[in-house]
matplotlib code that plots the C-alpha trace (Angstrom):
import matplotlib.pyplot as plt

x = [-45.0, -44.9, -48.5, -46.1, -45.5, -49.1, -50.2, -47.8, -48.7, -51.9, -51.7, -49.5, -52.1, -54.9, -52.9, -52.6, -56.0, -56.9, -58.6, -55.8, -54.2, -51.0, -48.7, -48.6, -45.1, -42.2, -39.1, -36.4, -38.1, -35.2, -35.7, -39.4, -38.8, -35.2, -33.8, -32.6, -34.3, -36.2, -35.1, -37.6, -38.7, -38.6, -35.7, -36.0, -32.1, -31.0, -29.9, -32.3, -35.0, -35.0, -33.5, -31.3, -28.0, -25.4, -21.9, -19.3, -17.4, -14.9, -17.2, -16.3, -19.1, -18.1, -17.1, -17.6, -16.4, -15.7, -16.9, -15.5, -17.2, -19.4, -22.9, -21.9, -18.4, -18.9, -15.5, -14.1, -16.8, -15.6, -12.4, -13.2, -12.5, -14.3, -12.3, -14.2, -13.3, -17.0, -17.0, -19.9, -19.9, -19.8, -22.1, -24.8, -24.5, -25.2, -28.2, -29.5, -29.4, -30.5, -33.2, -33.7, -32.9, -33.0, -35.5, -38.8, -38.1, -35.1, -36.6, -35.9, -33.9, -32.5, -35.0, -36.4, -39.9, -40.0, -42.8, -43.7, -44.2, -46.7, -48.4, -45.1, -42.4, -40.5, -36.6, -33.9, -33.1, -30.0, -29.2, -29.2, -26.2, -25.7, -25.5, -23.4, -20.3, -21.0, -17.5, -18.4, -17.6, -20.4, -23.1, -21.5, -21.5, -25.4, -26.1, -23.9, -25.4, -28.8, -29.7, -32.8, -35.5, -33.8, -32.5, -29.0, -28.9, -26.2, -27.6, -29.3, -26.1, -23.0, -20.1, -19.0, -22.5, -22.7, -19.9, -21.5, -24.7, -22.7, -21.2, -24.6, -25.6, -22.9, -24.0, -27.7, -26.5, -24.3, -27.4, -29.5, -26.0, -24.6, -20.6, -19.7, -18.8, -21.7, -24.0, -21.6, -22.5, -26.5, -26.1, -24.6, -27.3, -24.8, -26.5, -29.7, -29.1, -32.4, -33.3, -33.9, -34.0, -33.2, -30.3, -29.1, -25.6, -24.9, -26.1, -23.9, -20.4, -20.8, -22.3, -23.9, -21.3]
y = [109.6, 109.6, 108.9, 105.7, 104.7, 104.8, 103.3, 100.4, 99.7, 99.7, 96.8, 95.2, 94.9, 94.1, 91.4, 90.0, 89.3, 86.7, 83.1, 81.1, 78.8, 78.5, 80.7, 82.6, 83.3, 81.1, 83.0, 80.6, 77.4, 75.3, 76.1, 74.7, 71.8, 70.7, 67.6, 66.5, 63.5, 62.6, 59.8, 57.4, 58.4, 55.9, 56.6, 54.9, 55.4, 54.2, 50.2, 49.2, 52.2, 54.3, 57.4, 56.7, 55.8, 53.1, 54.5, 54.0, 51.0, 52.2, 54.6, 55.9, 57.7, 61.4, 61.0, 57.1, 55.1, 51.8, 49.3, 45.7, 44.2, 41.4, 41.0, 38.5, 39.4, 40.4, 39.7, 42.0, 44.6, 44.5, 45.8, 48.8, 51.8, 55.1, 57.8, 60.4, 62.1, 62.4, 66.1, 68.3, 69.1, 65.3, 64.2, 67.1, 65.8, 62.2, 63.5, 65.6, 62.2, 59.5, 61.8, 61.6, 58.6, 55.9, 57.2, 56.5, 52.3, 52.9, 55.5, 58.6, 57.4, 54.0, 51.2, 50.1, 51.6, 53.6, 55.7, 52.5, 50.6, 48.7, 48.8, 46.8, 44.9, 45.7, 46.3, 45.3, 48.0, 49.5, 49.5, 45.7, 43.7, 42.3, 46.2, 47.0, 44.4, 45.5, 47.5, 50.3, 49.0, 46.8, 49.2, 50.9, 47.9, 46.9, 50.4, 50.1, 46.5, 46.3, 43.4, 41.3, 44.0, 47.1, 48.0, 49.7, 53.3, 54.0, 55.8, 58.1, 58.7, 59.7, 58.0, 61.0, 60.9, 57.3, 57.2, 60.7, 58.9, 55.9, 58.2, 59.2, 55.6, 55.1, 58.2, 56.6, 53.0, 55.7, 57.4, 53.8, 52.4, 55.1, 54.7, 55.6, 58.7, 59.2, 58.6, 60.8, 64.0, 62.8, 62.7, 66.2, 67.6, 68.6, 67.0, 64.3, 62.2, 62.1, 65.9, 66.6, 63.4, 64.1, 66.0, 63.2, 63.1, 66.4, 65.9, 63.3, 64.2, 68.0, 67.7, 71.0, 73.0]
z = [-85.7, -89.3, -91.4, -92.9, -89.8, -88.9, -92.0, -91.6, -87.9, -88.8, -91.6, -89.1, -86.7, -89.0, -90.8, -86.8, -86.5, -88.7, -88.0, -89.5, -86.9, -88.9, -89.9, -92.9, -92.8, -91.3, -89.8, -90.3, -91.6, -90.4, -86.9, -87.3, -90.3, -88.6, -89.6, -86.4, -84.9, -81.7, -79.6, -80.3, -83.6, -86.7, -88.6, -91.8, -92.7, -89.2, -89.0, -86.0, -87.5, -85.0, -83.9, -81.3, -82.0, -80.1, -79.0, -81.0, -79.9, -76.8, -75.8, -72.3, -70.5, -69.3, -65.3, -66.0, -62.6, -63.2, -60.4, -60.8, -57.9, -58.5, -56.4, -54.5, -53.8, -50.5, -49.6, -52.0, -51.2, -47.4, -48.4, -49.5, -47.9, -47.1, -48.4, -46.8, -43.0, -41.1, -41.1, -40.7, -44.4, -45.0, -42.2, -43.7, -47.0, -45.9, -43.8, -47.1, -49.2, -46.6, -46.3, -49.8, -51.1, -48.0, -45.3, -47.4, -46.8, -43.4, -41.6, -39.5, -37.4, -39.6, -38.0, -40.8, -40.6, -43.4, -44.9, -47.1, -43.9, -43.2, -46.9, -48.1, -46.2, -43.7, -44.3, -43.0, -39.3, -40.4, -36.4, -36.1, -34.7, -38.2, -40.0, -37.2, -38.4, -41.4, -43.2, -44.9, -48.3, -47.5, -47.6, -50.5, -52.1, -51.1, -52.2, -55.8, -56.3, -54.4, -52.4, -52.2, -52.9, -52.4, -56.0, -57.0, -56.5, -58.2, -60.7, -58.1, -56.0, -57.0, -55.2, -52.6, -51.7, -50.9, -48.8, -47.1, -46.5, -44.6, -42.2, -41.6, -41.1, -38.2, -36.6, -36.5, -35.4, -32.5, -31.7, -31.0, -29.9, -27.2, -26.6, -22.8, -23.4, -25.4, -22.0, -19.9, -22.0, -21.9, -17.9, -18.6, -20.4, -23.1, -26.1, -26.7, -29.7, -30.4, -29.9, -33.9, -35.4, -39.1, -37.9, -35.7, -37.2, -36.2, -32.8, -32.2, -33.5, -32.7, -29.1, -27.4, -25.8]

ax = plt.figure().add_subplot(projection="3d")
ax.plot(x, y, z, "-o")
ax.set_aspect("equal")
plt.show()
């Protein structure tokens, strides 16, 4: 190494160890002094003075899904559709978000008692007779909309994964509900519905071969 080099390393490392606690030098000032604004800062040149900014009139969200539905349209609501086949995929993706999103207040296993349970109110069982007539576009729409103090999650759960997460509801109310066939494979031994409880889905629609 060169006696410049040495030199120069050596100013560079006694110019590092001063006391200032700003910097003496600013590599690209811009970066540091930019005139770009934070979301809730005053902006005195902005109408409502601050620095958020309404969409220009029109405005469609990206992926934006319109839902015309009213609350209390229930009759509309029923008509909907699930679009989705129960397959495992879909049935593991429901499991992933109930147990995400619905099993703090539904429970494990959909009977309403919930993590929050009993330090707040009890909700609704999801394996009551009344849930059970319930079309899926009901609990789509219950889950788009909210109802009494459950709030909308649609903000939380995108669409595919709503209707996911009602196949895994009928799976539950199948597991509390056995069909006939359902108790001739228990008799078997081929599958328990309630053998991994979170995974209950599974267990039901894929039994143990």
């Amino acid at each position: 190494m060169s006696k410049f080099a040495v030199l120069a390393l050596t100013a560079l490392l006694i110019a590092s160890c001063g006391k200032k606690s700003f910097p003496t030098l600013e590599y690209m000032p811009d970066m540091y002094r930019q005139a770009s604004m934070k979301a809730q800062e005053w902006d005195p040149h902005s109408p409502n003075g601050v620095g958020m900014r309404v969409p220009p009139a029109g405005t469609v969200p990206v992926n934006y899904e319109p839902y015309t539905i009213a609350l209390l349209d229930t009759l509309a609501a029923n008509a909907l559709a699930n679009p989705l086949t129960p397959t495992e995929d879909v049935l593991e993706a429901g499991r992933k978000y109930y147990n995400t999103f619905c099993v703090v207040c539904h429970g494990v296993t959909g009977d309403g008692k919930g993590y929050i349970v009993p330090k707040f109110t009890m909700p609704p069982s999801l394996l009551s007779e009344k849930l059970l007539a319930w079309p899926d576009g009901r609990i789509y729409h219950t889950i788009m909309m909210g109802q009494g103090l459950m709030p909308s999650y649609k903000q939380q759960v995108p669409a595919d994964k709503r209707w996911a997460i009602i196949h895994y509801i009928r799976a539950l109310q199948r597991a509390a509900h056995p069909q006939p066939q359902d108790s001739v494979l228990m008799a078997t031994g081929r599958y328990n519905f309630m053998d991994d409880a979170p995974d209950t889905a599974k267990a039901v629609l894929w039994p143990k071969r």
